[in-house]
C-alpha positions, 0 to 999 in steps of 0.5 A: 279615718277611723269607722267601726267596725262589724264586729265592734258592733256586734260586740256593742249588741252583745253588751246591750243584751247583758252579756258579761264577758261581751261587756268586758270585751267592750271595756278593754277594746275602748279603755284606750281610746277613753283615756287618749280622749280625757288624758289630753283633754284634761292635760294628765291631771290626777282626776283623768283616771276617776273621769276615764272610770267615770266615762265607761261606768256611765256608758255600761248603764246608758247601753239599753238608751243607745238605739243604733250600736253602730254608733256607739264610739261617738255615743263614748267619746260624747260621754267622755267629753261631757265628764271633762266638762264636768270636771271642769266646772267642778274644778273652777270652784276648787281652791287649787287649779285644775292644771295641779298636779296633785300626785306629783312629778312621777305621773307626769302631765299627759305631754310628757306621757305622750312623748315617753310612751310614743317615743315622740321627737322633733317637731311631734315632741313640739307639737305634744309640748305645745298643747300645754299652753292651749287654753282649756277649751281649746285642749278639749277639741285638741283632744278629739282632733288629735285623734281624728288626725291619728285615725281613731276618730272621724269628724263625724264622731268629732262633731257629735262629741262636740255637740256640733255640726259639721261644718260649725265642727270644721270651723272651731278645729280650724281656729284650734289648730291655728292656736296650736301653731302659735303654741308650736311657734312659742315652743320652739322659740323658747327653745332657743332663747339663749340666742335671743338676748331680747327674748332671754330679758323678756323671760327673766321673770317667767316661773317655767308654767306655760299658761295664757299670759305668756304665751301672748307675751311670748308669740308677740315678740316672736312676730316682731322678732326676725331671728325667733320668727326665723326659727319657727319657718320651718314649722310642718303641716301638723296634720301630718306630724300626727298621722299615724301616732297611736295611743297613749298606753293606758295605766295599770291602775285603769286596766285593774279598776272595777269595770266588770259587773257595773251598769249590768241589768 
């Protein structure tokens, strides 16, 4: 798992002190993990870039509430957690559904970015594709645990963004991955569907967009189904499947945003 280090705590120190390029240094050592965070929980929408500067802005002003420097990755990710939120909130209000894509097909839904950039095949492909039909507050733990499983969280840090205990923090993984491996089992079915005559007449109408209703529709019939359920027997450990698959690169219009000389005192 991943812990911070020394020297990201001293380069946190120097940031709380005022120092410039040590605040610019803190940007560029976490932009990645900010943007994997919010990226995922907000499943690549348009706002993930404002949200990500959102996130790093408020923690460059908030560095002189920080008391323990040691502390400051899970201080960060419980910052981005609750922009997401936010955005959320604000998004329910909106005419358009936050999972729009506002900026059309070219930037792409974080799955897909996630599949390009990570070179992801197999069963890691279906698992990026899958956290597409999670529901919203189920893909904002998805987010935190994937790193987690990837080595560049530790539950602690998982916990504190949630806002939870550990052990209230195990619970709702828990429950995230096995919604997760319903979302696989759905995937891999609908990968297959034209040798499912049943599935294929079930799907006749489907418009293509994952979302809720199909997905109970869909993971219904593949427990009642012996050929989809087949299918899917072969399913791994996604623990596993994750380990060791690095972070999204982040975009050239986050790593020219304005962060230097913001939140200075």
């Amino acid at each position: 798992m991943r812990e911070q280090s020394t020297d990201e705590t001293a380069l946190v120190a120097a940031a709380r002190r005022g120092d410039p390029a040590a605040r610019d240094r803190l940007v560029s050592a976490y932009l990645p993990l900010v943007y994997n965070v919010v990226g995922r929980a907000l499943n690549g929408h348009a706002d993930v870039d404002d949200v990500v500067q959102d996130t790093l802005l408020r923690a460059l002003s908030g560095l002189d509430g920080l008391r323990d420097p040691a502390r400051f990755r899970a201080w960060l990710v419980a910052i981005a957690m609750n922009q997401v939120r936010r955005r959320w909130s604000v998004a329910q209000r909106r005419p358009l559904p936050l999972d729009t894509a506002a900026d059309g097909p070219a930037q792409g839904d974080f799955a897909e970015l996630a599949i390009l950039r990570l070179g992801l095949s197999g069963q890691r492909r279906e698992v990026a594709e899958a956290t597409r039909w999670l529901d919203p507050a189920d893909r904002q733990v998805l987010s935190l645990w994937w790193l987690e499983a990837a080595g560049e969280l530790t539950r602690g840090d998982v916990a504190t963004a949630l806002g939870l205990s550990r052990a209230h923090t195990g619970v709702r993984v828990q429950r995230v991955k096995g919604q997760l491996d319903v979302c696989r089992q759905v995937v891999r079915a609908l990968g297959a569907r034209d040798e499912c005559a049943a599935l294929g007449a079930l799907t006749e109408e489907w418009d293509g967009a994952p979302g809720p209703l199909w997905r109970k529709r869909i993971a219904r019939h593949v427990r009642g189904c012996g050929r989809c359920g087949r299918s899917a027997a072969d399913l791994l450990p996604v623990d596993g499947l994750l380990a060791g698959t690095g972070l999204v690169a982040v975009p050239l219009s986050l790593h020219s945003a304005p962060f230097a000389g913001h939140g200075t005192a």
